[in-house]
N, C-alpha and C positions, 0 to 999 in steps of 0.2 A: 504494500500500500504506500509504504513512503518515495518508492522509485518513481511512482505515477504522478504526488506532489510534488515533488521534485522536478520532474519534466513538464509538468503544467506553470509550475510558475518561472521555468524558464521560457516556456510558450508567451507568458504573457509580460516576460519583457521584452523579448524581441521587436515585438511591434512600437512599443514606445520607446526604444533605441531607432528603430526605422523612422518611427515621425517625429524625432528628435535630431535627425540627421535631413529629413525634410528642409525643417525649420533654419538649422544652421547652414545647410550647403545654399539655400536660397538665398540667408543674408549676405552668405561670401561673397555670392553669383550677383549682387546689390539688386536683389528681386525680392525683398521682403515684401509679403503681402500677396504676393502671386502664387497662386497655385500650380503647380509644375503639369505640364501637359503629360499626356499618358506616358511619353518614349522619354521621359526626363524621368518622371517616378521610377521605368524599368529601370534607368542607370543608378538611378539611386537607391534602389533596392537590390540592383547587384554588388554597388561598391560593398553596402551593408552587409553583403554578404563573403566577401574578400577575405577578410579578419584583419583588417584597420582599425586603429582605435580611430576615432570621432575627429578629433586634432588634425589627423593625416588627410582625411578629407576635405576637410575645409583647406587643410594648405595646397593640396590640388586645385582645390577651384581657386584659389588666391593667385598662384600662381599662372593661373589661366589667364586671370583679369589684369595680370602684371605685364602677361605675354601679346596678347592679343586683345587688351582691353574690350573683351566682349563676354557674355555668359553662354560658354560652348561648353556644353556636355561630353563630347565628341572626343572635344582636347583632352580636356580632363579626364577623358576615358584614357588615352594613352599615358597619361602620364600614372594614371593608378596601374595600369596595366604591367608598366616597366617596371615603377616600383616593386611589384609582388613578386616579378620576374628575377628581381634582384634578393627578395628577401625581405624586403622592408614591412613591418608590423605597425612601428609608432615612431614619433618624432625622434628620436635617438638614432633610429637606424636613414632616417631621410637626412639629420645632420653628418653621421658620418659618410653616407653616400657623397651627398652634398664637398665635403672633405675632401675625400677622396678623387672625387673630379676636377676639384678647383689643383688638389696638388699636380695633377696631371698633367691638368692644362696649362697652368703658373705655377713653374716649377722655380724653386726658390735660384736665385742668379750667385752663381760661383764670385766673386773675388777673384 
């Protein structure tokens, strides 16, 4: 009996993780207020379902609107996409990525 509470009230927070991740990816996207059209919901119910913490998506779309100053799903779809690809969970692993590229690219100059 308790395996069944257990799975139920992780049921019922799912969803208000998902419309909490609504709320927040729409203010990144500066769409507060707006209802996300159906093909925006699925992105956003797939990132939800990734295993991002919450932070990482909004700095997705941040960086979206950094990049292309516009609210594209699309983008942000690749940009989550690579991340996962790489391993990225939470803002920790997006900094050291982050890191690791910048050394790459600007690589400290010899003396």
């Amino acid at each position: 009996m308790q395996l069944y509470e257990k799975s139920t009230q992780k049921e019922r927070k799912q969803p208000v993780a998902y419309e909490q991740n609504i709320i927040l990816i729409m203010e990144a996207f500066e769409l507060s207020g707006w209802d996300p059209a159906p093909k925006e919901r699925d992105y956003i119910k797939e990132w939800s379902n990734m295993g991002f913490e919450t932070d990482v998506l909004v700095e997705a779309c941040n960086r979206t609107m950094d990049s292309i100053n516009e609210a594209n799903f699309m983008y942000a779809n690749c940009i989550l996409k690579e991340w996962k690809r790489r391993g990225v969970h939470n803002m920790e692993d997006v900094i050291e990525l982050d890191q690791k590229y910048y050394s790459r690219k600007f690589p400290a100059q010899k003396k």
